[in-house]
ROMARLO-733064 format. One record per residue (C-alpha): residue in one letter; chain; x, y, z. Coordinates in nm, 3 decimals, always signed. Each point is the difference from the previous one (the first is absolute). Layout:
N
- A | A | X | Y | Z $
...
This chain:
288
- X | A | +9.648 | +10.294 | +3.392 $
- X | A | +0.088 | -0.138 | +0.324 $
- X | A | +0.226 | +0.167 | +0.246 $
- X | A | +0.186 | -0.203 | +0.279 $
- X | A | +0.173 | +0.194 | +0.331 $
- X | A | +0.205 | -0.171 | +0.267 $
- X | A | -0.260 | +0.027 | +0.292 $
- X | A | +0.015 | +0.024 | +0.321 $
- X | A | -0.281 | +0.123 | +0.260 $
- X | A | -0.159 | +0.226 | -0.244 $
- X | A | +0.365 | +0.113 | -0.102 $
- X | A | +0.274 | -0.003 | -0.292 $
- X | A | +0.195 | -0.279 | +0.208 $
- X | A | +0.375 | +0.081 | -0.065 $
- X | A | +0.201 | -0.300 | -0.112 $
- X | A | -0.113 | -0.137 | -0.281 $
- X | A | +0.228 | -0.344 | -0.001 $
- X | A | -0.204 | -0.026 | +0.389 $
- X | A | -0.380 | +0.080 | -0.063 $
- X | A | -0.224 | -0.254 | +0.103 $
- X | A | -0.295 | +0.133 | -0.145 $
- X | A | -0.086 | +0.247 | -0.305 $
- X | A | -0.325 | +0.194 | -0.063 $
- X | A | -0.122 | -0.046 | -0.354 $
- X | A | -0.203 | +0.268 | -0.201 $
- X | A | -0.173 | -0.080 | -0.292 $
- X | A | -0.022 | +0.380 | -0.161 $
- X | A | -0.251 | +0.007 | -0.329 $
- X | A | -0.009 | +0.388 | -0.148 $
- X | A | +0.277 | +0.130 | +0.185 $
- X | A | -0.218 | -0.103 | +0.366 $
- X | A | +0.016 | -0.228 | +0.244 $
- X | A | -0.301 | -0.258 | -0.011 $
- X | A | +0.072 | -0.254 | +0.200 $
- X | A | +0.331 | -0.147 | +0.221 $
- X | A | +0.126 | -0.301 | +0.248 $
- X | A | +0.265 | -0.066 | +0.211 $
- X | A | +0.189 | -0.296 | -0.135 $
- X | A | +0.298 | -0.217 | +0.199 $
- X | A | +0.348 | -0.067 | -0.142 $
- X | A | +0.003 | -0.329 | +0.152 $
- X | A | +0.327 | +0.097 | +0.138 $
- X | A | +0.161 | +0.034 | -0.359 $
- X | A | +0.287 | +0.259 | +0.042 $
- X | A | +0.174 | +0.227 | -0.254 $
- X | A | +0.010 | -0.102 | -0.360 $
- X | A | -0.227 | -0.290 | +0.004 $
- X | A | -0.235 | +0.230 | +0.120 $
- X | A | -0.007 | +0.191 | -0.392 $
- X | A | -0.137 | -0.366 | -0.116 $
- X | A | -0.313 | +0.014 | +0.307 $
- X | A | -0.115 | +0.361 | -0.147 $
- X | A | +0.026 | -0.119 | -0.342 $
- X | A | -0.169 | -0.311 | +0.040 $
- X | A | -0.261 | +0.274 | +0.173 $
- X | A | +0.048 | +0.187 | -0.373 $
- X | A | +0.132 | +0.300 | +0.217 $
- X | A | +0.049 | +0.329 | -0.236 $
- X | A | +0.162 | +0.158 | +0.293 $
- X | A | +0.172 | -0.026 | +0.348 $
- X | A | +0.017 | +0.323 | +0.224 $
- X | A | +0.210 | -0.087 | +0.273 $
- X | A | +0.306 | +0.185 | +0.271 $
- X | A | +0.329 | -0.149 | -0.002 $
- X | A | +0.109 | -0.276 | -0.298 $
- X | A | +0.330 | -0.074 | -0.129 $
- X | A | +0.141 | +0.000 | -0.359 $
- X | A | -0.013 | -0.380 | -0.022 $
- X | A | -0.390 | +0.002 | +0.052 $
- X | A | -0.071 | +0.253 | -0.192 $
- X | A | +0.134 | -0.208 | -0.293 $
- X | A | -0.170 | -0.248 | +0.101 $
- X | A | -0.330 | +0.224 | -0.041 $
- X | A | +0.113 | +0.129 | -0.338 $
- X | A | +0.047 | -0.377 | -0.158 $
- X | A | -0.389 | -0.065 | +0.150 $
- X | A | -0.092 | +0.343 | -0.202 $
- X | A | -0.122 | +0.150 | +0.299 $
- X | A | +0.022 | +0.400 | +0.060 $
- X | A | +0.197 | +0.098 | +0.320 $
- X | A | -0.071 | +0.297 | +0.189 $
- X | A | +0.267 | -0.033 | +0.299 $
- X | A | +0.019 | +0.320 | +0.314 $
- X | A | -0.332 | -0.035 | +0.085 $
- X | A | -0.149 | +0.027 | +0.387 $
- X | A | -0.282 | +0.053 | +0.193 $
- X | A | -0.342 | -0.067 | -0.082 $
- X | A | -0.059 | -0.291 | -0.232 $
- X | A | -0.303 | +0.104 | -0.165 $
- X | A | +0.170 | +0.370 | -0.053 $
- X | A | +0.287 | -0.098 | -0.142 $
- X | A | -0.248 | -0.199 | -0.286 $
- X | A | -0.221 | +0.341 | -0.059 $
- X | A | +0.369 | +0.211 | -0.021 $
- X | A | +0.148 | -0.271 | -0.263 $
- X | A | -0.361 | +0.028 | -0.163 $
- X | A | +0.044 | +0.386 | -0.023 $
- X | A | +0.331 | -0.026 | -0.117 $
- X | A | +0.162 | +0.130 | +0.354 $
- X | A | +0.203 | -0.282 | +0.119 $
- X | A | +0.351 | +0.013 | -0.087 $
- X | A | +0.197 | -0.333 | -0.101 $
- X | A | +0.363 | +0.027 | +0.234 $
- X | A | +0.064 | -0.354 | -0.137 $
- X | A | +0.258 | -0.227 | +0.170 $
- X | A | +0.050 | +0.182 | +0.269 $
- X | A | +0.155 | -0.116 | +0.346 $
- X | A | +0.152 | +0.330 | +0.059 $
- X | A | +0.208 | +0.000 | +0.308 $
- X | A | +0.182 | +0.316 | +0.002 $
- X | A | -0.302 | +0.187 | -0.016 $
- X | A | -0.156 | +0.276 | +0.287 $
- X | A | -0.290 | -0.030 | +0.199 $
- X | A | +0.114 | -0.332 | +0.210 $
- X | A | -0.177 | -0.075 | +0.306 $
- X | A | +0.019 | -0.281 | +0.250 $
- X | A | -0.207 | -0.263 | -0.115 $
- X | A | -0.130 | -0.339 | +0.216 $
- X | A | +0.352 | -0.144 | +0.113 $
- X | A | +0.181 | -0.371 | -0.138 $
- X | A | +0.179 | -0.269 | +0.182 $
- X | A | +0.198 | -0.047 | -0.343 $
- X | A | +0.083 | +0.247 | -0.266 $
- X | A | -0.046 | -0.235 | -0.302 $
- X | A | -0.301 | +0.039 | -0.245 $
- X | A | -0.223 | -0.197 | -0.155 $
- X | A | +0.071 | -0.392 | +0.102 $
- X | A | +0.254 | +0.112 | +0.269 $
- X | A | +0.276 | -0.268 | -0.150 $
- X | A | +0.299 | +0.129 | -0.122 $
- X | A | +0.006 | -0.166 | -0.379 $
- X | A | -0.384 | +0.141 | +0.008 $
- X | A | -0.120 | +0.315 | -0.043 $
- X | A | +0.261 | +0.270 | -0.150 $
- X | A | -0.136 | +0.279 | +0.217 $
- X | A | +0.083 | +0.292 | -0.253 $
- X | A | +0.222 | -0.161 | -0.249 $
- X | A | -0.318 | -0.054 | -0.234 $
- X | A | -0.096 | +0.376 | +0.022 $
- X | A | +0.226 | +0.118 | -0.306 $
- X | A | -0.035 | -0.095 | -0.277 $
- X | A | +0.201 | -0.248 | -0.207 $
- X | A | +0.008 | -0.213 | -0.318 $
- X | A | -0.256 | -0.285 | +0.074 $
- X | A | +0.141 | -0.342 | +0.138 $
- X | A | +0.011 | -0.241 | -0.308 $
- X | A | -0.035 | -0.397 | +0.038 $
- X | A | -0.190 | -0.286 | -0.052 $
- X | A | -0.123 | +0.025 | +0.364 $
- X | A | -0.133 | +0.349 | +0.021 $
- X | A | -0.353 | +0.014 | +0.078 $
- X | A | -0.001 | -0.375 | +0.135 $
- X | A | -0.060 | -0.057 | +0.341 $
- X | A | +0.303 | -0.165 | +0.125 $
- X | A | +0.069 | -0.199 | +0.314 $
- X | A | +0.423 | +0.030 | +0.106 $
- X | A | +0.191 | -0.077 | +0.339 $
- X | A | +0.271 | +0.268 | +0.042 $
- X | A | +0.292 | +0.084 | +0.217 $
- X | A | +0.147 | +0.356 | +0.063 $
- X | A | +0.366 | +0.052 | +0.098 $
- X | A | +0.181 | +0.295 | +0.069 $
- X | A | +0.392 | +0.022 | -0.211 $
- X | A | +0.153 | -0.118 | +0.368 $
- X | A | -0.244 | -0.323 | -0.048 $
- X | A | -0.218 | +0.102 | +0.297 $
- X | A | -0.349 | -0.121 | -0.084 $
- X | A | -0.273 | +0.277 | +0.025 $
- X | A | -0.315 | -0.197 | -0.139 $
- X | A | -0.107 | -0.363 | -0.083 $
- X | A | -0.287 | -0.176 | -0.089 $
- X | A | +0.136 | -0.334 | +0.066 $
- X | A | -0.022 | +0.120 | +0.332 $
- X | A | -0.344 | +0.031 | +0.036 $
- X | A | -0.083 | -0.315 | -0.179 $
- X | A | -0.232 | +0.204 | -0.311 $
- X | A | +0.099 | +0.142 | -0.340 $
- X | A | -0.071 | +0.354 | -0.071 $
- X | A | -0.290 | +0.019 | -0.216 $
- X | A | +0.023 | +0.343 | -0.246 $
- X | A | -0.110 | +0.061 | -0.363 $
- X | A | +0.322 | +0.080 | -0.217 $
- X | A | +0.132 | +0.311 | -0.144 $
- X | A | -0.327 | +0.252 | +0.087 $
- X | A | +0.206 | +0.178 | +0.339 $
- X | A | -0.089 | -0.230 | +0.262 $
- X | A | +0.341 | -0.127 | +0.032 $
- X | A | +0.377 | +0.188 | +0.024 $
- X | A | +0.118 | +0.049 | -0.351 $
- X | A | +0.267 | -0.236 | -0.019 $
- X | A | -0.174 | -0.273 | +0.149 $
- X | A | -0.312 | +0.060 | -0.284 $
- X | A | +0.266 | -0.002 | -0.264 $
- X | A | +0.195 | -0.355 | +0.115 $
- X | A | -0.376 | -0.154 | +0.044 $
- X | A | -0.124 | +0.139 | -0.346 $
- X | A | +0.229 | -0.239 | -0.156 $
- X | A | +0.016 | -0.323 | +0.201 $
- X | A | -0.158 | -0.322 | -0.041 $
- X | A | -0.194 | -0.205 | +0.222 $
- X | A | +0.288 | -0.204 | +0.269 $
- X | A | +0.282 | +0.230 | -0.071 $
- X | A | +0.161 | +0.189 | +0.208 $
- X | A | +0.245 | +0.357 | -0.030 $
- X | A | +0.217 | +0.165 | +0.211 $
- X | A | +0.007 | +0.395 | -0.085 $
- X | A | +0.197 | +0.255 | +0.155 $
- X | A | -0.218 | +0.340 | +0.017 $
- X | A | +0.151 | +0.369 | -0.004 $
- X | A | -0.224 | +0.212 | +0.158 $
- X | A | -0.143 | +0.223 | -0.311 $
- X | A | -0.093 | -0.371 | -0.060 $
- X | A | -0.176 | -0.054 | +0.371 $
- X | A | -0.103 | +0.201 | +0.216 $
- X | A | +0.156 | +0.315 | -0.151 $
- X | A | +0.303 | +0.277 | +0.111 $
- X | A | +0.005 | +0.123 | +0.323 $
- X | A | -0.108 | +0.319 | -0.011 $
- X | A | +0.100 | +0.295 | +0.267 $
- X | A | -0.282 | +0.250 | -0.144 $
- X | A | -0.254 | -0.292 | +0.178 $
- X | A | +0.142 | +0.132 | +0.286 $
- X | A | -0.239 | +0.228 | +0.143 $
- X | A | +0.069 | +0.229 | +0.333 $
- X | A | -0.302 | +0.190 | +0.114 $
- X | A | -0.158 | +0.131 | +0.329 $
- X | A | -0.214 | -0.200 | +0.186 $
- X | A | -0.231 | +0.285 | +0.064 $
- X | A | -0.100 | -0.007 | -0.382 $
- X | A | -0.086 | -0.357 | +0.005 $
- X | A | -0.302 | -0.169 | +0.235 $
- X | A | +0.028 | -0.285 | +0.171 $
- X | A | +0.421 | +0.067 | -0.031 $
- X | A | +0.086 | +0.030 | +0.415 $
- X | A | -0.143 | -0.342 | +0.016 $
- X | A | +0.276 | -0.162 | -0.181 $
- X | A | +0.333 | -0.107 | +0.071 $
- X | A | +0.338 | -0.051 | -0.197 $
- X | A | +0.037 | -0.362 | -0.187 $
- X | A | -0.371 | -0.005 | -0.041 $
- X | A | -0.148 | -0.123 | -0.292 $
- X | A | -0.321 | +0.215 | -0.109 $
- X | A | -0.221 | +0.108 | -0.326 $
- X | A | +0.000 | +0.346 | -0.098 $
- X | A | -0.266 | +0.161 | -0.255 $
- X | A | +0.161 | +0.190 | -0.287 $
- X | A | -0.208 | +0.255 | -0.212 $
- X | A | -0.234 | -0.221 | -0.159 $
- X | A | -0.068 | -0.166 | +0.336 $
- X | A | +0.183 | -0.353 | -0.124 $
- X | A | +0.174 | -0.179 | +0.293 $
- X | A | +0.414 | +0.024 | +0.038 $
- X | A | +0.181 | -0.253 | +0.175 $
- X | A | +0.252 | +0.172 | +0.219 $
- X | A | +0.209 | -0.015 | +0.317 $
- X | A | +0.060 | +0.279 | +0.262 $
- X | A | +0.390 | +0.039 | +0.041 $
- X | A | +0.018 | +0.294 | +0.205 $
- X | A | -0.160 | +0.196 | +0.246 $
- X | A | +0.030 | +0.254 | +0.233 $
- X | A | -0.215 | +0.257 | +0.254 $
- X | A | -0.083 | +0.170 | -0.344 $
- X | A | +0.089 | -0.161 | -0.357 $
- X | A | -0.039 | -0.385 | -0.137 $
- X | A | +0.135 | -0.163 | -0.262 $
- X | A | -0.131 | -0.249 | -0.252 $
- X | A | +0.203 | -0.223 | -0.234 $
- X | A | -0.269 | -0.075 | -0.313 $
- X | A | +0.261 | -0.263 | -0.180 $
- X | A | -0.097 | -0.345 | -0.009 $
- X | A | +0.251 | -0.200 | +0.270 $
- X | A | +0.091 | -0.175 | -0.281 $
- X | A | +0.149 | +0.306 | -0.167 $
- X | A | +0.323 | +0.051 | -0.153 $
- X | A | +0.106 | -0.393 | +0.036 $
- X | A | +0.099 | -0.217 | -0.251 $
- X | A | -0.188 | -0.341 | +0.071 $
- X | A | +0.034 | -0.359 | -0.159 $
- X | A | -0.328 | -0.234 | -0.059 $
- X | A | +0.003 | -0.397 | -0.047 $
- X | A | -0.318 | -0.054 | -0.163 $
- X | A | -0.199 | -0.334 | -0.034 $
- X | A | -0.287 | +0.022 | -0.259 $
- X | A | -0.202 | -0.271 | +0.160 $
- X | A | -0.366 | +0.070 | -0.207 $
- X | A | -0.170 | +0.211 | -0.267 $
- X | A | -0.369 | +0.046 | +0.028 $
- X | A | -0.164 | +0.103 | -0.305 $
């Protein structure tokens, strides 16, 4: 059996879709023989599913990984055993003893036990575009994305517009298509469904609610607490962007929007929140 964890520094590294390197353990009798550190060659999210099976992973112990991925894993037939932290090599022995609890897709933002994390100049995750990375959206689960695209690696210019017309995002402007493999969670829902059925030179417009996007805003991701009960909080100041640790120790994107002598506030919703957005998409190439 061999045993993959999202590695950092002798650690369970956090974000799954973001780890640049894994530790493999090849276990025979229920012990660890032998293991490597291996790179992920900068493959993110689901395409990363096809790098541990081509590795003929059993299982991935990771931190933080969102429903999208974790499908992703299940098509590969590899085991997922999500919530871990700390020590790499003792989070192995516990899933080898039968200690280490599966939390599954789990970007859990309401959760207790946040503390100020390294700070951001941008709140977005992931590839920091807008049409990118769907922060939480791919941390529930849904039905699976269906279309002849899904699991190709597709290459699409795209341009984001707010209902008024006012344009939030573009890859025309910066000359380069966005790159992502379709329908495993590394993309906004909508934008993985209108791909997962277009051909090569066509191009959509789609207009996005936000279940469909970047998800509701929600007031309970509000969270109000003193700045005494969180380190590193007096050095921060309102309309700052900053990551904050929830209880499994995963990074959350959030930005300070209050503070006074004694209490600071921190708004976890994705900027993108609540609004309705419209996409013109260009499928310009499908790599196989």
């Amino acid at each position: 059996m061999k045993i993959a964890v999202t590695y950092d520094n002798g650690e369970v590294f956090q974000h799954f879709g973001h780890t640049e390197t894994f530790k493999v353990y090849d276990v025979q009798d229920g012990k660890v023989v032998s293991s490597e550190v291996i790179g992920s060659n900068g493959t993110g999210h689901g395409a990363l599913a096809g790098l541990l099976a081509d590795r003929a992973i059993d299982v991935l112990i990771c931190g933080g990984i969102g429903g999208g991925a974790q499908t992703a894993l299940q098509e590969q037939g590899i085991e997922l055993c999500a919530g871990a932290s700390g020590s790499a090599d003792e989070a192995v022995e516990a899933y080898l003893r039968g200690e280490l609890e599966n939390t599954g897709a789990n970007c859990d933002h309401h959760g207790e036990g946040h503390t100020c994390g390294e700070h951001e100049d941008g709140g977005h995750c992931g590839s920091g575009e807008e049409g990118g990375c769907g922060s939480c959206g791919g941390c529930h689960q849904a039905p699976p994305i269906e279309g002849k695209n899904v699991g190709r690696t597709c290459r699409a210019h795209y341009r984001g517009t707010f209902n008024d017309g006012t344009v939030f995002d573009s890859s025309y402007d910066r000359g380069e298509p966005l790159e992502f493999v379709c329908g495993v969670g590394q993309m906004i829902r909508g934008f993985d469904e209108a791909v997962a059925a277009m051909d090569i030179g066509e191009t959509v417009t789609v207009h996005l609610m936000p279940e469909e996007a970047y998800g509701p805003y929600n007031p309970e991701a509000v969270l109000t607490m003193e700045i005494a009960q969180m380190p590193g909080a007096d050095n921060l100041a309102a309309g700052q962007q900053v990551l904050l640790r929830n209880m499994y120790g995963q990074p959350v994107p959030a930005k300070v929007t209050a503070k006074d002598d004694r209490m600071i506030t921190f708004d976890l919703n994705h900027e993108m929140a609540g609004k309705e957005l419209n996409f013109t998409i260009e499928l310009v190439e499908i790599r196989e």
